[in-house]
Structure formats: C-alpha cells, structure tokens
N, C-alpha and C positions, 0 to 999 in steps of 0.2 A: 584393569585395576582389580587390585582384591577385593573383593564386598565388603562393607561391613554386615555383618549379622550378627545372631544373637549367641554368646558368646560366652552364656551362664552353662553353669555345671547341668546334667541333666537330672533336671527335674520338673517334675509334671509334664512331660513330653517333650521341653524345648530343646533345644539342641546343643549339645555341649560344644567347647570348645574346642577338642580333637574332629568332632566331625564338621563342624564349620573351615577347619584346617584344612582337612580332607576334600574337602569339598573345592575349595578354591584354589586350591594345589596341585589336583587329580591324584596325589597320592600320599598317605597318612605319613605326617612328618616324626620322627624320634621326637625332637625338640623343635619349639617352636615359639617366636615371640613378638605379639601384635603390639608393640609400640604405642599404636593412636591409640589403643583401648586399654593400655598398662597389664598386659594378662599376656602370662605364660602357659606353655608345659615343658617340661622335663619328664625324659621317660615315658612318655606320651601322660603323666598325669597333670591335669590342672593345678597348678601351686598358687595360682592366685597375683597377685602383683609381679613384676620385670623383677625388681630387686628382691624376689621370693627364690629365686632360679635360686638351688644349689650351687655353693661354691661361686654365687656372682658374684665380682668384685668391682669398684669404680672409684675413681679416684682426678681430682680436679681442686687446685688447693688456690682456689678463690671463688667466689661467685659466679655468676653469670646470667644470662639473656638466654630467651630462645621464643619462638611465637607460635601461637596458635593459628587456627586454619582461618578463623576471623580477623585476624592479624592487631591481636593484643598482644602484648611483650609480657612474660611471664619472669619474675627475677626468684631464681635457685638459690638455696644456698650452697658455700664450699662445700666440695667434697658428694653433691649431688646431682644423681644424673638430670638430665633435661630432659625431663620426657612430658609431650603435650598431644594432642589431639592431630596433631601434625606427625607424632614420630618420635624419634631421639635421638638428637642434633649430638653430631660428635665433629671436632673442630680442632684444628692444630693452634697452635698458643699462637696470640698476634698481642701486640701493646698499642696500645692509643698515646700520642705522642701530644695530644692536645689537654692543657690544665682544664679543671673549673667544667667538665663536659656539658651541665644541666646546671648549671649556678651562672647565669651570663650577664648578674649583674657587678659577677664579683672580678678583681682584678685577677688573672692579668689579661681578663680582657676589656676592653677599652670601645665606646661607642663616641660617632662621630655623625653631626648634625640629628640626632636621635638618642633617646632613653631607654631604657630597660626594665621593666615591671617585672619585678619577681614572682615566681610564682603566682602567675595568675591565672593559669585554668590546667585540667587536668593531661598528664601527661600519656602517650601510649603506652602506659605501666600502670594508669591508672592512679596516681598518684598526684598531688596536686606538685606540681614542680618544674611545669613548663612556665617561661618565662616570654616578655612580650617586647617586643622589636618594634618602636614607635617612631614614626619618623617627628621632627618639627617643622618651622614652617621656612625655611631656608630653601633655595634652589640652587641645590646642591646633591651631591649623596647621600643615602642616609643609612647605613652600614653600624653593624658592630665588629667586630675582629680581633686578633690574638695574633702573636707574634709565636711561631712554632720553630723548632729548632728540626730544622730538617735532615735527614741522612743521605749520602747518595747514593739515591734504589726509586725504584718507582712510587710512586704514593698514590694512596685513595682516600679523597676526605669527605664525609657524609655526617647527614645532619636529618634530624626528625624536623618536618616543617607541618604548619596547617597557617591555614588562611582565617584571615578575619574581616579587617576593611579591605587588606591589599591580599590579592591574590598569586602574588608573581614575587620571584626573589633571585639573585644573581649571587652563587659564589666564585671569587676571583682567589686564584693563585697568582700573585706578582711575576714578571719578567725576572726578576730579580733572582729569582728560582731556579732560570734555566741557561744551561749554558748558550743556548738561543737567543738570550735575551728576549723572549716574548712570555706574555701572559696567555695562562689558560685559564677558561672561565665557561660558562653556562646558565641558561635561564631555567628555573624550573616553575611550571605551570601547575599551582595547588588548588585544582576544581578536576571535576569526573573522576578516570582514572590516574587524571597525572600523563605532563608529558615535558619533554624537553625543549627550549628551541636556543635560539644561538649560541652553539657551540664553538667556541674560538680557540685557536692552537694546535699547531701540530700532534700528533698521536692523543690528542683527550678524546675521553671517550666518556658519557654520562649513559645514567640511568635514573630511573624517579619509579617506586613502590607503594601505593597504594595499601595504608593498614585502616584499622579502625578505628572508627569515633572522627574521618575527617584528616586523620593524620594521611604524611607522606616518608618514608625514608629518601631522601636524594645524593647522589653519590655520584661525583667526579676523578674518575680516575686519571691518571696523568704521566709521561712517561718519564724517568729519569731525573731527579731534579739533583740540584750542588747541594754540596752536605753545609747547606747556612741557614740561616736566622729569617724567618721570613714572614710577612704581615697577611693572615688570611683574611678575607672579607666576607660576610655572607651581609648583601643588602637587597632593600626593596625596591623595587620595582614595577613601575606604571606600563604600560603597552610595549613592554619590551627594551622600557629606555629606565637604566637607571641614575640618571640625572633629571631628578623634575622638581616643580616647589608643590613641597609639603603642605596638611591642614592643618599639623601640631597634633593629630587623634588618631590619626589611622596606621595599620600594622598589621603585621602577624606574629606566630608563635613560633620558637625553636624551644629545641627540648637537643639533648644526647649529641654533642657535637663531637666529631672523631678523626684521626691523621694517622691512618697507617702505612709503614713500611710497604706496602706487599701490593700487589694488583687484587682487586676486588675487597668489597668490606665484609666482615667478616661481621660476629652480632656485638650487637652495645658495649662496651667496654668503660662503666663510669671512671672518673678521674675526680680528684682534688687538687691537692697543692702538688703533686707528684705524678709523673706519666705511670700507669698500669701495664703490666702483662699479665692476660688472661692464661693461664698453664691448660697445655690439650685435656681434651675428653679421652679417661681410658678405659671403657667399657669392656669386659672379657667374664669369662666363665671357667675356670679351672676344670680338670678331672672332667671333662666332658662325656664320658663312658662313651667315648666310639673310637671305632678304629677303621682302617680303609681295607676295603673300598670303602667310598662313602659320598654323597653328594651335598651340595649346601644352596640355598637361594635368599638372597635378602630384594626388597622394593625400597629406592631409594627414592628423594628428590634432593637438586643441586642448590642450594642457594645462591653459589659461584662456582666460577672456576677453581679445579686445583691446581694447585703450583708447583704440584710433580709428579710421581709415578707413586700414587697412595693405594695403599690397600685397604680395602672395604670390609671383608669377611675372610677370615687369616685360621686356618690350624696351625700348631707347629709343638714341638716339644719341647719349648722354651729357651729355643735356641733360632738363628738363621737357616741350621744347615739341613734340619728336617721340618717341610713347610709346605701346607698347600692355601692359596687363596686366589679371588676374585678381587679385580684393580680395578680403577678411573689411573687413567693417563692425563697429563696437562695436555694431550691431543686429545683428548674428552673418549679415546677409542675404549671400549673395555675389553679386559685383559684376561686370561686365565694362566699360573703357573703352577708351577713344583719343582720342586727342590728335595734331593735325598743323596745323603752320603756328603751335604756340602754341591752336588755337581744339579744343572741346571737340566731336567727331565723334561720340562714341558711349556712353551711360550711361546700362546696365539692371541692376536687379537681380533674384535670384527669389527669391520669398516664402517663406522658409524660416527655421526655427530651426536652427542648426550646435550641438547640444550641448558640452558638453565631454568627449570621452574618446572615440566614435566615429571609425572612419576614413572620409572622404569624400572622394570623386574628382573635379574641376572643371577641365574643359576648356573651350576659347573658341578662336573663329575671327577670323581679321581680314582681309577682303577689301574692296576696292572695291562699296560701296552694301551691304555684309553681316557683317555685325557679331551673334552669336550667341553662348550659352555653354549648356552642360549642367551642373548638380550631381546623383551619385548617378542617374541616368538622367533624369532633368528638364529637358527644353524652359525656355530663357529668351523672350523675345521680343525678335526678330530685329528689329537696325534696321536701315534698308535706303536711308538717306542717308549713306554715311561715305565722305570722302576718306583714304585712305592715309596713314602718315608717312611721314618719310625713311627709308633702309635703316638697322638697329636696327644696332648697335655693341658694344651690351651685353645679357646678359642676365642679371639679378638676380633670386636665391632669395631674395625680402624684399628690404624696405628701397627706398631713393630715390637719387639721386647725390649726396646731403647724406650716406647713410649713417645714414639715421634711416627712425623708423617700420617696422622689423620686425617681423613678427605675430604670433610668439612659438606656434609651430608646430615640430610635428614635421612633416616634410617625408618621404616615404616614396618617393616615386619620383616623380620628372616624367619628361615628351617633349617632345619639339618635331617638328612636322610642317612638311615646306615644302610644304605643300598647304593647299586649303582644305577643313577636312572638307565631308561634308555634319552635314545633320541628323542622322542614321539612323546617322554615324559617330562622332558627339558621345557621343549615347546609348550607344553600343557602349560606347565607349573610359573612360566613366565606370560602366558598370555590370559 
C-alpha cells in the first residue's frame, strides 16, 4: 500500500510532496494525485488541493454519497467531486427505483402489524433522519414495505439497518417477481461485523457492510425479475423466524432504502415523490503536457463489481481512435490497451481475480514496440508490436469521451510518468 506521510510543502525539513511520491513509487512522478489526502502535483509542483490541478475539469449534475474509511457517508454537492479520506469515488450513473428512500413513514410506503417513528435517531450521514421500525403486539409479521415498479434486468435492493431491541431483519422479494414463481429473501444479522444467514432462492446472492456509529449497509441482489409491480418487505425478526408475537416496543432503524436495475449497489441515491438517476462521475484533466512514451499508475478499491469492460485511467486526444489506458473487466482481469490510427495496437490482460474491498495498485507503459502493465507487483506480458498514438489531450479518471462506462472505483492515488518505466519499475511502483 502507499504510505501515508507527510505530505506538506518543504518546510522546516519535512518532506514535500514530490518526495513522498517519490519515495512510494520508486520513481518521481510528472503528475501526481493523492486522493485520501486531497493534494496534488502538476509538473511536479505542489498545487495544493485535487481540484487545483491545471485544466481539471469534473462534472456530475446531481448530488451524491461516498464514505469515509470510518464508514460515515459524506453527501456532495452537484457538480462535485467525492473526494474523502478513502479516495475519489467515480461511478457510472444508476437510478433508485424506490420512492420516499429515508422518509419510511411516508406513503407509499405502507407498514403492517408495526409503526414507523420518524426520524428518531441519527442517520450514517449523520443527520437526524433515520426512522424506526416498531413492531406491535400481534403474532404475525411485522414489516414495512413499498410497492416497486420493477424492470426486466436484475435488481439489487439495499437498505442502511442498525439495531435496537431487535437485532435481526428479513428482506423479501415476492414470487410474484420471478418468472419462477419463487421468493427471494435473507436474514441480515445487526451486531459485530454483520452477517447474513437464510438465504432463499435461486441465484440470490447477499452481502451486509459494516459502517459507523452501529450502522449496516445490506444488500440483496437477485437475478432477472418480470418487468411488474411488486410488494418489497424489510421486516423484523426474532432467532431467525420472522413470524413471532410482538411487545408493541421493540425494533430497529432503517435509513436509505434503494432498488436498482443493475447487479451490485452502487452509493445512496435519495428519492422523494419521484425515482432518481445519479449521472456518472467525470473526473479528467485537459492539456495534460505529456506526450508518449509515457507510463501512468493509479491504487484503486472495488466497492463492486463492474458491469463491463471500464476504463480506469484513459489518455486519448479526445477522440476513440487515438488512446491509451488501464481497465477492470467484468471478469475483474485487468487490462492494458492502445489504440492509434483508429486500429487496435495492444491488448493483454493478467490473470487475476480483483476482489471487492482490497486495495490494488496497476500501472502500464506505452512506448514504441512495448506495451507492458503491473498489478500488485505482477508482470503482464509485454507486446512488443505497438505504434504509438497521437499526443494525448486528455486524461480521464474513468469513463470514455461519451462520458460513460466509469468503473465505479475508489480511486486512491494515480501518476503519470513521462518516461517509460522499465520492468523492475513497474513492480516497484505497484508494490
């Protein structure tokens, strides 16, 4: 991992930020940009804040979420980047298909044998706006739910949970959903780190995240459902049975409930009376003064899967046809290309699984007849046919000149080298 250090201008002996670059790179970057610590260079001089970079440009035309390394939810405004102690989170656009996301006692969602306290204690945004899930004294279910208008595509529904009296809660996807006619559903367990247990239905697949203050992110993914009308459940639950009689007092909290199209969830997306779409992050740099040869490295972490062949760290002349950059594949393999004259020069990938949640380091060279990349200290193989493109124009954190296909990545720090590494500087610079 890259260190942190000290990261101020040199003065009074400390250490500036080119040579703490230096240092953790093995070799002094042109440009350079530590994300967790919001501090650049350009031209190797210190500029001081990400959005100080010459010619940065960013653009994202709604709000947004992104979380700290303590797993507090930090909310952006439009039009700004997300940059936290964790990185800066760049994401392809998803819509929350669910009304009312943090308002759960308003219609249209609907509570059954239980109530709904507003806003009763603070949310992981830190805001007072989590609402409370009470059951009564009936022996019965004790559920809130929402009738969601569903697409046919896969869906992922997640919900911010914490415990209070009850520590256990069950969301159900109706039968009704699937061409199978079966429900998919899951327990999620709100004490320690969080875990899951009865999983029911064909291809579901869960997960439970662990933030702060006590909260949980949990999230049901599911595969394929009919494009209809369908009744979601999130209810409480005693030893794993969620049919039992109530005391009329006890519950927990929800906060941020969310139904997206897409496999995996992707961050908070509030809603009111209307579904949202979050528009992707498009972080880039114009005029980047380099030209190729030239090498580049960013340290990412996954939050999820990507759901296709995304680019992470992209030069190009603001065109497809002259381009070099560094990939995640939805086979999680990472990728190194080039592209000049329009025709396709160079595409290897290394055999690797990218899990979700680790940080990893992926650098790549682009020279005349040498074309090479590292992940995590690992040799690609070296093609050793490539013509060069044009001088690069741009270079994009994510994304294409359409503004699409971001990886949906915490971003931790990139370089850019106007050199060509070698081998041996690959390895260095990634390990």
């Amino acid at each position: 991992m890259w260190r942190a250090r000290d990261r101020t201008r040199n003065r009074g002996g400390t250490k500036s930020l080119l040579s703490s670059a230096t240092v953790q790179l093995g070799t002094a970057p042109l440009h350079y940009w530590d994300f967790t610590a919001n501090r650049a260079l350009f031209n190797s001089v210190d500029v001081g804040a990400v959005t100080s970079t010459p010619n940065w440009s960013f653009s994202r035309a709604s709000t947004g979420y992104a979380q700290t390394l303590a797993g507090t939810l930090v909310n952006f405004g439009s039009g700004v980047p997300r940059i936290t102690n964790k990185g800066l989170l760049v994401e392809d656009a998803r819509t929350n298909l669910l009304l009312q996301s943090q308002t759960l006692a308003t219609a249209p969602w609907t509570s059954f044998q239980a109530s709904i306290t507003a806003d009763a204690t603070a949310a992981p945004d830190g805001t007072t706006t989590a609402d409370k899930l009470v059951e009564d004294t009936s022996t019965n279910t004790h559920t809130c739910a929402q009738t969601v208008t569903l697409t046919a595509s896969v869906q992922t529904f997640s919900i911010y949970a914490k415990a209070a009296e009850r520590t256990q809660f069950l969301l159900f996807v109706p039968s009704a959903a699937f061409a199978d006619v079966t429900a998919r559903s899951v327990f999620f367990n709100l004490t320690g780190s969080g875990s899951t247990s009865g999983l029911s239905g064909s291809g579901a697949t869960a997960s439970i995240e662990a933030l702060a203050n006590g909260w949980y992110r949990c999230i049901l993914n599911v595969p394929a459902t009919l494009a209809v009308a369908a009744l979601i459940q999130y209810g409480l639950s005693v030893a794993g049975a969620n049919n039992y009689t109530g005391n009329g007092t006890s519950g927990l909290f929800l906060w941020g409930a969310q139904v997206e199209a897409a496999m995996g969830a992707s961050s908070y997306i509030t809603t009111t009376t209307v579904t949202v779409t979050r528009p992707g992050d498009t972080p880039a740099v114009s005029s980047p003064g380099v030209n190729y040869p030239l090498s580049m490295c960013y340290e990412f972490v996954r939050p999820l899967d990507p759901v296709a062949q995304v680019q992470s760290l992209r030069f190009d002349d603001n065109t497809d046809n002259e381009r070099a950059w560094l990939q995640i594949t939805n086979t999680s393999a990472p990728r190194i290309l080039l592209v000049a004259g329009g025709v396709a020069q160079a595409d290897t990938s290394i055999a690797t699984t990218l899990a979700i949640g680790p940080v990893y380091k992926h650098a790549g060279v682009f020279a005349t007849n040498r074309v090479q990349h590292a992940i995590n200290g690992v040799l690609g193989t070296e093609d050793t046919l490539a013509t060069l493109p044009l001088t690069p124009t741009f270079l994009r954190f994510g994304g294409t000149i359409f503004l699409t296909g971001q990886p949906f990545v915490y971003i931790r720090r990139a370089a850019v080298f106007n050199t060509a590494l070698t081998d041996a500087a690959l390895q260095r610079a990634t390990t």
